[in-house]
C-alpha positions in Angstrom: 44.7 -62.1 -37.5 41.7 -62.2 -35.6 38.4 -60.0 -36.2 38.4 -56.6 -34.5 34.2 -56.8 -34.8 34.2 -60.4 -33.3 36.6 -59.2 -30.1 34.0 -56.7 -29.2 30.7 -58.2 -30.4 29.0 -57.7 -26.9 25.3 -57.7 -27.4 23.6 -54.7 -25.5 20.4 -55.1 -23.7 18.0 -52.2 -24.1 18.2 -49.8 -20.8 15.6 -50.5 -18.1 15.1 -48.4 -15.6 13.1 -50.1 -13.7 15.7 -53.0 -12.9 18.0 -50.4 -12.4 16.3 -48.7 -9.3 16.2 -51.9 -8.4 19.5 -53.3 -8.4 20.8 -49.7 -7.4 18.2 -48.7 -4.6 21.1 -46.4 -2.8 21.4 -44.3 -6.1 18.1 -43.7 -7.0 17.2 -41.7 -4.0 19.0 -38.2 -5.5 20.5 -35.5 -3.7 19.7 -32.6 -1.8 20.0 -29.0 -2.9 22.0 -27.9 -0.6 22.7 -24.4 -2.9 22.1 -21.0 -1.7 19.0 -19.5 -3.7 20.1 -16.6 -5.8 18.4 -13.5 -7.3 19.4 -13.6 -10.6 18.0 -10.0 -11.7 20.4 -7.6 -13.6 20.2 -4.2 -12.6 20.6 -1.5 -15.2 24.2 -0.1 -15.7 26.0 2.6 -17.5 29.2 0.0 -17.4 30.3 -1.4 -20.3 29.7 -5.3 -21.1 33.2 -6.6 -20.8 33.8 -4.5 -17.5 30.2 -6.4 -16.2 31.5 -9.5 -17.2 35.1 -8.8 -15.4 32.6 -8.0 -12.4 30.7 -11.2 -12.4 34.0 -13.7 -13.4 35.6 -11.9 -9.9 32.5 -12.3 -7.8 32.2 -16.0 -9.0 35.9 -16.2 -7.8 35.3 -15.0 -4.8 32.2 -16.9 -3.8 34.3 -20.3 -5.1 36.6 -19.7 -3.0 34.8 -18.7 0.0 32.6 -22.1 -0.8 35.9 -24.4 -1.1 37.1 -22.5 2.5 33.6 -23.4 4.3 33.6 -27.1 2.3 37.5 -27.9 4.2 36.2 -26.8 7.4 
């Protein structure tokens, strides 16, 4: 029966990021932020906290879906 720690006795090289960028020049440039700036003040409210949060779970449900709609157009 062979040795479990000898199958998968791969040496790892320490990461280098520099080597990386340059082997993967099309990665490193990032990404845009292409998101919609938000005000995230709370205003004051005589609601109770579960009915705020049933509130903000349907507005984020909303605003996903209108997102996915615009993103398959």
């Amino acid at each position: 029966m062979t040795d479990k720690a000898s199958i998968n006795s791969q040496t790892d090289e320490p990461f280098d990021p520099a080597s990386w960028v340059l082997a993967n020049p099309w990665l490193s440039e990032g990404q845009s932020d292409d998101r919609t700036p938000m005000n995230g003040a709370v205003e004051k409210s005589d609601r109770t906290r579960s009915s705020l949060r049933a509130f903000a779970r349907r507005s984020h449900q909303l605003m996903f879906k209108k997102w996915s709609q615009a993103r398959r157009d």
